[in-house]
C-alpha positions in Angstrom: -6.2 16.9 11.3 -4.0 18.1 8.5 -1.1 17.2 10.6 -2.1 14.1 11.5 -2.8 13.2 7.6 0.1 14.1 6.6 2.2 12.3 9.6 0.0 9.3 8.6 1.2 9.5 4.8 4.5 9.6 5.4 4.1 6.4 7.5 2.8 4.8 4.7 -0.8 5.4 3.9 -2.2 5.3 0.7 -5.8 6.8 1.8 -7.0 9.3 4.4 -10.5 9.2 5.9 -11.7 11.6 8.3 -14.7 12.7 10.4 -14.8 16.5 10.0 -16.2 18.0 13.8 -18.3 21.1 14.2 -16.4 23.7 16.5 -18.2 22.5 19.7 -16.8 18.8 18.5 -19.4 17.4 17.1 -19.2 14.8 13.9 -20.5 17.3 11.0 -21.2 17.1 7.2 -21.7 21.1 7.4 -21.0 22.0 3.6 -18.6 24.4 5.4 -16.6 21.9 7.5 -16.2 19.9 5.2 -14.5 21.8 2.8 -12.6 23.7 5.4 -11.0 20.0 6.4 -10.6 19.0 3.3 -9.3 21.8 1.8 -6.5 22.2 4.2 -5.7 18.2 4.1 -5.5 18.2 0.3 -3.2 20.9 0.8 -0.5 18.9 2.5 -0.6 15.2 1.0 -1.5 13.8 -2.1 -2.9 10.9 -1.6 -6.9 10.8 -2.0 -9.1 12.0 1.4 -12.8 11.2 1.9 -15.0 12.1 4.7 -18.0 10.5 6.8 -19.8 11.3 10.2 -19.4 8.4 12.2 -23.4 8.2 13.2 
């Protein structure tokens, strides 16, 4: 995902949203896949991220 963030930002956007996934793929607000994704997102853009399951 942090790829594809920062890919996104250098195209132009202003905001990331994601859906973090459980390993098995799953949409997840596990405290600890959250911060894992956004953790490593934050690290490579500066623009703000914010994440939501999609259920």
């Amino acid at each position: 995902m942090a790829d594809s963030a920062a890919h996104t930002v250098l195209a132009g956007a202003t905001d990331i949203h994601v859906r973090p996934k459980s390993p098995c793929g799953q949409d997840t607000l596990s405290p600890r896949a959250v911060s894992a994704t956004l953790t490593e997102i934050r690290s490579r853009v500066t623009v703000p991220v914010g994440a939501t399951p999609s259920w």
